[in-house]
N, C-alpha and C positions, 0 to 999 in steps of 0.2 A: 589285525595282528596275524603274523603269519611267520612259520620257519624258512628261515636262508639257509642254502645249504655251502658249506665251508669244507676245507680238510680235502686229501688225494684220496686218489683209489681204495676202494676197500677199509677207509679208518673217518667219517661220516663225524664231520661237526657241523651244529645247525646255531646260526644264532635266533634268536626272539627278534621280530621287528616290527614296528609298526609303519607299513606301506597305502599308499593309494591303492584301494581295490583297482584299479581300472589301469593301474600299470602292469607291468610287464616283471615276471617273477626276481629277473635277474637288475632290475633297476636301481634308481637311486633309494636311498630307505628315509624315512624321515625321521625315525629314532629306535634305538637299539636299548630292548626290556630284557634282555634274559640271554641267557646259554644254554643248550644241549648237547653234552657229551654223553652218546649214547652206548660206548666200550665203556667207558668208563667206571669205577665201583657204583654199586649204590647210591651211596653217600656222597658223591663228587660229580652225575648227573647232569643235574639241574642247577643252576645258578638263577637267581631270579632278583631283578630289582621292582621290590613290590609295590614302592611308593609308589614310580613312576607308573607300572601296569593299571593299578586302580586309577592312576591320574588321568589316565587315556581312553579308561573305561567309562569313565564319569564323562566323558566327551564325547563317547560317543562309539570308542572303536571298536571290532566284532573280532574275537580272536577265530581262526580257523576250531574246526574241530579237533584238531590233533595240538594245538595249544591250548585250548581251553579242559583238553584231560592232563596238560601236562601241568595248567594251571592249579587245577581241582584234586591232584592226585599230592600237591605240594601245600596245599593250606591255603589257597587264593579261591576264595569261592565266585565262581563268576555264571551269571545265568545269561543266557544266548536269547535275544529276541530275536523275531521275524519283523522284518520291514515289510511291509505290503507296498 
């Protein structure tokens, strides 16, 4: 899981996605968890669909660093493994 970055110049929307590591940042997505409006109030933020986040967690998929605090900071507890 990682952020897509959305929105013009200067006004930065990112969606949540859940991507193939091994693609290419601006690629196809395979499915869309969440929103980041980060002008935005407080309270209007973050949009998160959590079913589906835990669905793809349970499967297997690694949010980036910068989604798993925007996870974690929203009520989705999510712990990061190391693959060897």
């Amino acid at each position: 899981m990682r952020l897509k970055r959305f929105g013009s110049k200067k006004r930065p929307d990112y969606r949540i996605v859940v991507m193939d590591s091994r693609s290419a940042t601006n690629s196809r997505t395979i499915d869309e968890v969440g929103q980041y409006h980060p002008i935005a109030t407080k309270d209007k933020q973050v949009v998160l669909n959590v079913e589906k986040i835990k669905e793809w967690i349970a499967k297997g998929a690694q949010p980036s660093d910068t989604v798993k605090h925007l996870l974690n900071s929203n009520g989705v507890t999510v712990t990061r493994t190391v693959q060897e």
